[in-house]
N, C-alpha and C positions, 0 to 999 in steps of 0.2 A: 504494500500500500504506500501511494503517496504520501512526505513528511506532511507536507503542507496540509492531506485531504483528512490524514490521520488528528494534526495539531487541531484544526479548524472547523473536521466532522465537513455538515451540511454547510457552511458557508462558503467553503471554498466550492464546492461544487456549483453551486448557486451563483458566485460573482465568475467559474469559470466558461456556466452557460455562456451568462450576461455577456461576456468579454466577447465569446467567440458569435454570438448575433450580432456584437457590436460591429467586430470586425470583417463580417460580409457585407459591412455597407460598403467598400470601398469596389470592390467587382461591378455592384449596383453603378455605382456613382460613375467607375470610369466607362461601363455601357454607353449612361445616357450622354457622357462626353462626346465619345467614335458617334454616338445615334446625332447629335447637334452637327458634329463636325460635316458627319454627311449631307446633313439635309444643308447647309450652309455651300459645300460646294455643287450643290445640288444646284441651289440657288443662283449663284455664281457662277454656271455654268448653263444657267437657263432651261435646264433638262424639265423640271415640273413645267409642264403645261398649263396649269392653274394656278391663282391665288386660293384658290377655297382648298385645295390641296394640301397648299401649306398653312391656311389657319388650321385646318382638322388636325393634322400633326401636332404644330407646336399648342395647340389648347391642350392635345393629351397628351403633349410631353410638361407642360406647366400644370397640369392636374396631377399628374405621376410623379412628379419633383414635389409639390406640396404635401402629395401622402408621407413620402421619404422624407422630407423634412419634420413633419408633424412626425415620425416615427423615432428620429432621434430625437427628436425632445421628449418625447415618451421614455425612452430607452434612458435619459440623462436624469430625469427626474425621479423612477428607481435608483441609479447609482448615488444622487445627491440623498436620496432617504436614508440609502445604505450607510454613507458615509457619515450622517448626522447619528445614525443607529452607532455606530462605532466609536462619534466623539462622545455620546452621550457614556459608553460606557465606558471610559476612563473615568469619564466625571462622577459617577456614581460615587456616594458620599454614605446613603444610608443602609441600615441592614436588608431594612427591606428591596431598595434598591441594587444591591449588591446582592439577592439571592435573582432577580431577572436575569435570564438571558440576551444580552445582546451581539448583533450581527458581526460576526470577526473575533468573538472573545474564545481565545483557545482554552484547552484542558484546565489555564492555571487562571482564568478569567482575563488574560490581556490581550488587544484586540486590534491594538497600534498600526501592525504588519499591516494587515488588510486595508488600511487607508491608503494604502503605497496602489495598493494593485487596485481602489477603485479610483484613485486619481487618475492613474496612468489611463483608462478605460474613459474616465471623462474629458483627459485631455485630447484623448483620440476622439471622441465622439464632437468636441470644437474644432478640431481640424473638418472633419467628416460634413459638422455643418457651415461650417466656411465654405466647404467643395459645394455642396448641393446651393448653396446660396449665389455665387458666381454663374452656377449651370444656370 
């Protein structure tokens, strides 16, 4: 068994989903890249016969981009819960607070580590929405 899955139990598993949906945004995003790139020289080369052509396109490629984006900020907003679950539990102060479980808190209840690897996960997912924002 993984240290990490073993120290962490179910939370590593869980931010290791999280990471790996994060990270197939990036396949997604350089798609709709090549897909713009083309309808652009498309364009530039006169080859569509229509304007209505190319609204029908780019409306469902700007509905497609807004699912995607509305998806990372979905995806960012568990990581930001995650990671407040994790400060909160350093902070825990009372008995009763210190018998909860919180998200990251390994075997001896410290839960630090884990903010390393949801940062990382949300700095990627601010690249991820900068890319989809320029598309």
């Amino acid at each position: 068994m993984n240290k990490r899955q073993r120290d962490y139990q179910a939370d590593f598993l869980l931010y290791s989903i999280i990471d790996r949906a994060a990270s197939e945004i990036m396949p997604i995003y350089n798609a709709y890249g090549r897909r713009l790139r083309k309808l652009q020289h498309c364009l530039d080369n006169r080859k569509l016969s229509t304007p209505k052509h190319y609204t029908f396109e780019m409306q469902k490629v700007r509905h497609e981009l807004q699912e995607l984006k509305q998806w990372v900020g979905q995806i960012k907003g568990v990581i930001n819960h995650l990671e407040a679950d994790c400060t909160s539990c350093s902070e825990a102060s009372g008995i009763a607070e210190a018998n909860l479980w919180h998200f990251g808190a390994d075997l001896q209840g410290q839960g630090q580590s884990m903010r390393v690897f949801l940062r990382h996960t949300d700095f990627f997912l601010d690249q991820a929405s900068d890319r989809v924002k320029v598309l």
